[in-house]
C-alpha positions as CSV (number, residue, x, y, z in Angstrom):
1,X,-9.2,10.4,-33.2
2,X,-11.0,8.3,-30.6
3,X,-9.6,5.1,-28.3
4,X,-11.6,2.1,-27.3
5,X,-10.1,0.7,-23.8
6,X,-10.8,-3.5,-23.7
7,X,-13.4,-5.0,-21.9
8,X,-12.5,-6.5,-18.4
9,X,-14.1,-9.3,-17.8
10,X,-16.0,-10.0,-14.5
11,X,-14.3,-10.6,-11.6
12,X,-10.2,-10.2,-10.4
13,X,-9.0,-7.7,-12.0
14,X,-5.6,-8.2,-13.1
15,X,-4.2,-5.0,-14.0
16,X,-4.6,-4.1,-10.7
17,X,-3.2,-7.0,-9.0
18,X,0.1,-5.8,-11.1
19,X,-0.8,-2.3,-9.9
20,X,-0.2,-3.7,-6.4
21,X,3.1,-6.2,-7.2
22,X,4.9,-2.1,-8.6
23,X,3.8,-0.4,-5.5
24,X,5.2,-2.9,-3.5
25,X,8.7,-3.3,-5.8
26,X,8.4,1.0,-5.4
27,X,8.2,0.4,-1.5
28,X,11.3,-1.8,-1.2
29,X,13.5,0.8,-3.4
30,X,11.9,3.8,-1.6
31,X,13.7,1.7,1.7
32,X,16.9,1.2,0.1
33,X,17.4,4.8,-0.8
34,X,16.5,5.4,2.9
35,X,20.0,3.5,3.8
36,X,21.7,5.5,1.1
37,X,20.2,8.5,1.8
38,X,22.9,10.1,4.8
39,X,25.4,9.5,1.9
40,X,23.8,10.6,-0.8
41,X,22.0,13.6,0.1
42,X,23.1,16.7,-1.3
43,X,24.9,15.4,-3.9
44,X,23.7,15.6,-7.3
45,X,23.1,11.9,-7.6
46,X,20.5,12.6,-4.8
47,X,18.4,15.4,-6.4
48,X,18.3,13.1,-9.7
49,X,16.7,10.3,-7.7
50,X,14.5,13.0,-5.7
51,X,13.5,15.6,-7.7
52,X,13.0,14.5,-11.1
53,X,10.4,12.2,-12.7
54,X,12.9,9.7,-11.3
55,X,11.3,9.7,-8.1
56,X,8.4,7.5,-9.1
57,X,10.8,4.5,-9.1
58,X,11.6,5.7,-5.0
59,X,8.0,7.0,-4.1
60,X,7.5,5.0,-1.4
61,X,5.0,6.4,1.4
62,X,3.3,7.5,-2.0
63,X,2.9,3.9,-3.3
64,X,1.6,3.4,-0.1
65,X,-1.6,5.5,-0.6
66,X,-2.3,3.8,-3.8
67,X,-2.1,0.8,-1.8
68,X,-4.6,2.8,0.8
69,X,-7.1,3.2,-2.6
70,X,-6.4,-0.7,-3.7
71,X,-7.6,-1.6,-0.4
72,X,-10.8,0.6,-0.2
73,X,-11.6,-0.2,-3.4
74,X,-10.9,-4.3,-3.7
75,X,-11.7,-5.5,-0.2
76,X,-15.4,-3.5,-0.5
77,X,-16.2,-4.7,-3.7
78,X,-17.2,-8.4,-2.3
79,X,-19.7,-6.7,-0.1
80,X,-21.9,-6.1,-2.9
81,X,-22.3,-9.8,-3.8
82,X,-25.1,-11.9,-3.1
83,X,-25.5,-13.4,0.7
84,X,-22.4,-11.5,1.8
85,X,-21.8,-12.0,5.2
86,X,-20.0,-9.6,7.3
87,X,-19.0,-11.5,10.1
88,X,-17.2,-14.1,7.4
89,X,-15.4,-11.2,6.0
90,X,-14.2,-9.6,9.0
91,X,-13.4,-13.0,10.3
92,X,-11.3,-13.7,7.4
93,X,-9.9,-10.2,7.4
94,X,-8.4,-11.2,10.5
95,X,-7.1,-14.0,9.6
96,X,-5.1,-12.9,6.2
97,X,-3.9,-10.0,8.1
98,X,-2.5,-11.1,11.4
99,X,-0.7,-14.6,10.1
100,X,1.2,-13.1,7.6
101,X,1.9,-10.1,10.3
102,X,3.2,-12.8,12.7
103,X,4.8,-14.8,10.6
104,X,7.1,-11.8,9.5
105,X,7.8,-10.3,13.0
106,X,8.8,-13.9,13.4
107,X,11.2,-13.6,10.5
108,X,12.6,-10.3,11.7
109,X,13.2,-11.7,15.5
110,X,15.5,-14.4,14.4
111,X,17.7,-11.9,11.8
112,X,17.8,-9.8,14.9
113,X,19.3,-12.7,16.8
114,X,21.1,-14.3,14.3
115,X,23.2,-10.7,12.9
116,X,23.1,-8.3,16.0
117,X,22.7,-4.7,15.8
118,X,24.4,-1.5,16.9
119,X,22.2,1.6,16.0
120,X,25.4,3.6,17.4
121,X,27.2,2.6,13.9
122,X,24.6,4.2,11.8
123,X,24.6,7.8,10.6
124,X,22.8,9.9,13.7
125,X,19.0,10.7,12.8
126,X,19.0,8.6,9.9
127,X,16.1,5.7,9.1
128,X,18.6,2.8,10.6
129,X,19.5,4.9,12.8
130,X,16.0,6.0,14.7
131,X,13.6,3.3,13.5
132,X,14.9,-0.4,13.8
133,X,15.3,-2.6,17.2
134,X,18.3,-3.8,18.6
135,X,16.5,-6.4,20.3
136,X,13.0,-8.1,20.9
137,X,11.5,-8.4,23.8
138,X,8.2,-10.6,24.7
139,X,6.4,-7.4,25.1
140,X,7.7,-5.8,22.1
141,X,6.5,-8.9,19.8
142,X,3.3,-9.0,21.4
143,X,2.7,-5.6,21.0
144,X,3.8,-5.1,17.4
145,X,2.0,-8.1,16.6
146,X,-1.3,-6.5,17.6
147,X,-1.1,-3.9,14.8
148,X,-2.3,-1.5,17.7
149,X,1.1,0.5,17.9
150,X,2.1,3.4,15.4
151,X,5.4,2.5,15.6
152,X,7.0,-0.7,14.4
153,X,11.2,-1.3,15.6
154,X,10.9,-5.0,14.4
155,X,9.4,-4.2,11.2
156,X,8.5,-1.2,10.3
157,X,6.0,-1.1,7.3
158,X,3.6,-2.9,9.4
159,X,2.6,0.9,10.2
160,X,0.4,0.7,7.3
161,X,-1.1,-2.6,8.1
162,X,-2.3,-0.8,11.4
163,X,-4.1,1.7,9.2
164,X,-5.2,-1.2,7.1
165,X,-6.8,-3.0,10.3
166,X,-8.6,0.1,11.5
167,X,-10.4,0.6,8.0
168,X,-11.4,-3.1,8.6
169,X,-13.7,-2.3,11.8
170,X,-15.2,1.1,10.1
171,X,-15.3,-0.7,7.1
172,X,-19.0,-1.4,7.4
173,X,-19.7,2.3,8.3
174,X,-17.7,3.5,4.9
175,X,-19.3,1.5,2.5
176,X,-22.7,2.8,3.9
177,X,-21.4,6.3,3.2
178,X,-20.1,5.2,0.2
179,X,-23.2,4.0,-1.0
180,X,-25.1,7.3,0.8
181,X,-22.9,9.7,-1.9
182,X,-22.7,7.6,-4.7
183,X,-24.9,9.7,-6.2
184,X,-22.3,12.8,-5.7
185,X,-19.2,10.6,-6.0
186,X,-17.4,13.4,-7.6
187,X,-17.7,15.7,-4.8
188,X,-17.2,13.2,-2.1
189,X,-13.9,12.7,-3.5
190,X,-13.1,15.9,-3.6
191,X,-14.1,16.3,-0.2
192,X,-11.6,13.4,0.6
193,X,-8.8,15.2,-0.7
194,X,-10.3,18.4,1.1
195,X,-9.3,16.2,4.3
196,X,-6.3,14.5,3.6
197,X,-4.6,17.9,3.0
198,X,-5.9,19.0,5.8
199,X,-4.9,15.8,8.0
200,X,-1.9,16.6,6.6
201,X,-1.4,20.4,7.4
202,X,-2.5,19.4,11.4
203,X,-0.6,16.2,11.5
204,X,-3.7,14.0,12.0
205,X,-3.3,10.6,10.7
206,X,-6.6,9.6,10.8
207,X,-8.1,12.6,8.8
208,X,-5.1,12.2,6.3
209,X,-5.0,8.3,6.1
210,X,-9.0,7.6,5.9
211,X,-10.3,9.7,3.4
212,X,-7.6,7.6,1.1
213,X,-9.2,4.5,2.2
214,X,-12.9,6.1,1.1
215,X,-11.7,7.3,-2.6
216,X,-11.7,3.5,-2.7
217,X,-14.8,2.5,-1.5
218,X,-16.4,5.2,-3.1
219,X,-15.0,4.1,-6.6
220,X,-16.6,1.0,-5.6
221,X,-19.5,1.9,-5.1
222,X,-20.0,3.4,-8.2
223,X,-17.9,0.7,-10.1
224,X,-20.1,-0.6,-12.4
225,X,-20.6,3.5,-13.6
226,X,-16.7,3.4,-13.4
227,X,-16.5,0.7,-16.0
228,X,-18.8,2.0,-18.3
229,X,-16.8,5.0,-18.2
230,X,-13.6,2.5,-18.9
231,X,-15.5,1.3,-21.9
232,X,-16.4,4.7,-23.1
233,X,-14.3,5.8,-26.4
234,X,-12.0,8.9,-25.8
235,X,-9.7,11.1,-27.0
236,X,-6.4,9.5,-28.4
237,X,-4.7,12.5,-25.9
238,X,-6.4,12.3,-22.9
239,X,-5.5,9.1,-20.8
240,X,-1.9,10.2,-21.6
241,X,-2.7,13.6,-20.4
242,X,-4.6,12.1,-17.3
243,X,-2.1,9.5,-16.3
244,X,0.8,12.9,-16.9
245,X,-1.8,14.5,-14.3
246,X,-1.9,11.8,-11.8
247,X,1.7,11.2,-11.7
248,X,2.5,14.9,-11.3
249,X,0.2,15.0,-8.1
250,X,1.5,11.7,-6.6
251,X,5.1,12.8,-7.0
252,X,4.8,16.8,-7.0
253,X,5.7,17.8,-3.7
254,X,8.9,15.9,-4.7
255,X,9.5,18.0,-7.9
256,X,8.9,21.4,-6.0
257,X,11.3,21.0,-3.7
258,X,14.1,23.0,-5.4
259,X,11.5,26.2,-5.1
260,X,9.3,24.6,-2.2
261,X,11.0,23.1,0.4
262,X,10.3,20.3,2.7
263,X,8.2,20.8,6.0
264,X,6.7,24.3,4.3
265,X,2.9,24.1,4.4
266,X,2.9,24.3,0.4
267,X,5.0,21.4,0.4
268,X,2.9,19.8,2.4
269,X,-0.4,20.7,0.5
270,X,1.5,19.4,-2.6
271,X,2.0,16.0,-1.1
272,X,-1.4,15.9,0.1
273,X,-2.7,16.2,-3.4
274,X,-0.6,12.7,-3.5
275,X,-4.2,11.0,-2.6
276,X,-5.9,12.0,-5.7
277,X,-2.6,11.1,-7.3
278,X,-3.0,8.0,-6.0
279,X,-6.7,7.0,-7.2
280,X,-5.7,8.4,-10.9
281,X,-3.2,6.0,-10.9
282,X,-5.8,3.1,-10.1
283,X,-7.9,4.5,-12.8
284,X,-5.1,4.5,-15.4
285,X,-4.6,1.0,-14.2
286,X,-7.9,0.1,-15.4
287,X,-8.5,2.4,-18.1
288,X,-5.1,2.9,-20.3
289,X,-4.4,0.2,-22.4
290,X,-0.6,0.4,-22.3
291,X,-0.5,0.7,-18.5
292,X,-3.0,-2.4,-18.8
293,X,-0.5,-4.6,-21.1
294,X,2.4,-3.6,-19.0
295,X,0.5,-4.4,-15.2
296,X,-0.4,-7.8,-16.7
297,X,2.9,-9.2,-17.8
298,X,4.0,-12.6,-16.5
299,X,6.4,-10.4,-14.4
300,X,4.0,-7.2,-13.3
301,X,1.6,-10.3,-12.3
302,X,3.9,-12.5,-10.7
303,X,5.1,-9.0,-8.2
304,X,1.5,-8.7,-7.7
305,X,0.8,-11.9,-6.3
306,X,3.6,-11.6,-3.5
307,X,3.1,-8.2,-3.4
308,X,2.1,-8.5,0.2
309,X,4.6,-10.8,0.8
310,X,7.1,-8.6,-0.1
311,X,6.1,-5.7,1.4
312,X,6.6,-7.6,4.7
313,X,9.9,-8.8,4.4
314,X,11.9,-6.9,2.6
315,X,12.7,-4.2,5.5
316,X,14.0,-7.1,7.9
317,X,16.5,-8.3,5.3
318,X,17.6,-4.8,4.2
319,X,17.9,-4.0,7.9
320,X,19.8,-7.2,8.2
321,X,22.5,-6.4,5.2
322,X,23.0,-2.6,6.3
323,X,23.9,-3.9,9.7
324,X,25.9,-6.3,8.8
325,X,27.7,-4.5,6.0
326,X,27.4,-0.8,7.7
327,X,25.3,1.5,5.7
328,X,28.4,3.1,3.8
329,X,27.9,-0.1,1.6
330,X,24.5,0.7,0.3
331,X,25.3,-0.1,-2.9
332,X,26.2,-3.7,-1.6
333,X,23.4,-3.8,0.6
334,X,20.9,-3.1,-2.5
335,X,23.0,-5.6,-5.1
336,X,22.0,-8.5,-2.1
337,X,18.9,-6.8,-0.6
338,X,16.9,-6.8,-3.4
339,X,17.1,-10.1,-4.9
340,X,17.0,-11.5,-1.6
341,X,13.5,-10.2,-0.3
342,X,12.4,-11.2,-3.8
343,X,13.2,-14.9,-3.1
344,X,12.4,-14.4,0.6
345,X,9.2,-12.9,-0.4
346,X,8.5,-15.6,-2.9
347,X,9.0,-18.6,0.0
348,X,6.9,-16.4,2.6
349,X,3.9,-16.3,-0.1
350,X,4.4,-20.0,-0.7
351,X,5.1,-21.1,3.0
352,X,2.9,-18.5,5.0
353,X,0.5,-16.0,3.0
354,X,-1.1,-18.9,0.0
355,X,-1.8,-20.9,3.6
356,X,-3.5,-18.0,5.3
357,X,-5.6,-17.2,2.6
358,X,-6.8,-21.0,2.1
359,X,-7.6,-20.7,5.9
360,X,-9.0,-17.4,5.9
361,X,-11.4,-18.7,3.2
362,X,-12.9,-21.7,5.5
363,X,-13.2,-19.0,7.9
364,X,-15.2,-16.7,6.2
365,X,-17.0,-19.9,4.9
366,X,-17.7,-21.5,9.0
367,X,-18.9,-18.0,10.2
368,X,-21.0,-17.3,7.1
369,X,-22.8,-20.4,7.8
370,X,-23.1,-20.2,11.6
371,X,-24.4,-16.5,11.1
372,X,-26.9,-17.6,8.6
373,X,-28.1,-20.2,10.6
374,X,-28.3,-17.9,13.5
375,X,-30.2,-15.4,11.6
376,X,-32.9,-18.3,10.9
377,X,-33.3,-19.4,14.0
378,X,-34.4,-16.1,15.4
379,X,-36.5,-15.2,12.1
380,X,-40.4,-14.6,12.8
């Protein structure tokens, strides 16, 4: 017996906006945990959460490579419209990425001053611990605010953003590869994965991180071939059997670890095979009709439009609670902390990001325009 997956219509695609909105709900859990984790681990509550299918709730640095694949694949796709302009895009890149960036090292600078902060309280080596400011500096701000630093004190998911912001200024250079292989798209992204594992093996972020980012592009690339194959009437079996597939390969380093444990090189082969994870899951997103009815529920697509939001305020006011309320009350910290940088991150979207994007929009439109009429003006 044979499925047929609906048609998506041109343009946004929604499922995958509610794609984006669970990645980011996965991220703020996988940060909670983190505050539980000292008190937690090696307990049997812990392995539960951390080595069972349970884990996809938590999977946070994994959500964060489907966010890698959203982003290759999404921001590219405009470039194949008609008078694209990269100037306007990069412009307007710039623009969506470094308000919202500001705007939420803001937001962590005054909970640093308004609750302080004594790292010496939290549990040594731990994520509170080793990983959030005590203060702010001028020249910390500045710096963070840059996205050129690794490592982010006031707010530390903006690691990501940096990657994010790199991608941006290669970004021309991948799409023309992407287009160069889209006739061996297949293998291409099975050379990605080739690289990521091996980024991962030699701790290289930029071989690990960047291949993720081109699985993206390259499935746009070939996107109008990847919705034909949407469309394409299958097995009843197999997008439950593929989606089984992805999720074991985002999440599978996690469910080894009672035979393979962390820091091994399989372990950290098996997480590297968390990128191919990570595109399946996109595909299932556009393929699977129940993962399509469930990404584009009122809720799914209400998490999706401040997903980015979210994702940028919720470590601040987690931060915040566990300091205030020491990280023993995790429990406390998550009953506060996560309906808190759900309305936080609804006001940011409505105060901050919604703005950005209307401005980033004239951008893109004033720099299209001057670049067009720059390119006439020196035309034979």
């Amino acid at each position: 017996m044979v499925t047929t997956p609906p048609t998506h219509p041109p343009g946004r695609i929604r499922s995958l906006d509610g794609l984006r909105g669970v990645a980011a709900l996965v991220v703020l859990l996988h940060h909670w945990l983190l505050i539980a984790r000292p008190l937690l681990e090696g307990t049997v509550s812990w392995a539960v959460i951390s080595e069972s299918p349970v884990k996809l709730l938590t999977a946070g640095n994994e959500a964060v490579l489907v966010f890698f694949v959203l982003s290759g694949l999404v921001v590219v796709l405009p470039v194949f419209r008609e008078n694209f302009s990269w100037m306007g895009f990069l412009s307007a890149r710039v623009v969506r990425l470094y308000g919202p960036v500001i705007a939420s090292l803001g937001l962590s600078a005054l909970l640093i001053f308004l609750v302080p902060r004594d790292r010496s309280t939290m549990p040594p080596g731990s994520w509170m611990a080793e990983t959030h400011a005590e203060s702010v500096t001028w020249q910390s701000f500045l710096a963070q605010a840059s996205l050129v630093p690794r490592q982010y004190s006031l707010n530390n998911p903006l690691w990501s953003l940096h990657w994010e912001l790199l991608y941006s200024i290669v970004l021309p250079l991948a799409t023309a590869l992407a287009l160069l292989v889209r006739r061996h798209a297949l293998a291409a992204v099975l050379l990605c994965c080739a690289l990521s594992v091996a980024g991962r093996l030699f701790e290289q972020s930029e071989l690990l991180y960047f291949p993720v980012f081109v699985i993206g592009t390259i499935m746009a690339a070939r996107m109008p071939d990847l919705l034909a194959w949407v469309e394409r009437p299958r097995p009843r079996w197999f997008m439950p059997l593929f989606t089984l597939v992805s999720v074991l390969m985002l999440i599978g380093s996690w469910l080894a670890r009672p035979i393979v444990p962390s820091g091994t090189d399989l372990s950290q082969v098996l997480w590297a095979f968390a990128a191919p994870g990570a595109a399946g899951i996109v595909l299932v997103a556009l393929a699977w009709e129940p993962a399509i009815r469930l990404f584009e529920t009122r809720p799914i697509q209400w998490l999706g439009k401040i997903s980015f939001s979210l994702y940028l305020v919720h470590v601040p006011v987690l931060a915040t609670l566990a300091f205030a309320f020491g990280s023993e009350a995790w429990g406390l910290v998550g009953l506060l902390g996560i309906p808190i940088s759900l309305l936080v991150a609804w006001g940011f979207y409505e105060v901050v990001e919604a703005r950005m994007h209307k401005a980033a929009r004239r951008v893109h439109r004033a720099v299209a325009a001057r670049a067009r009429r720059r390119a006439g003006e020196v035309a034979p």
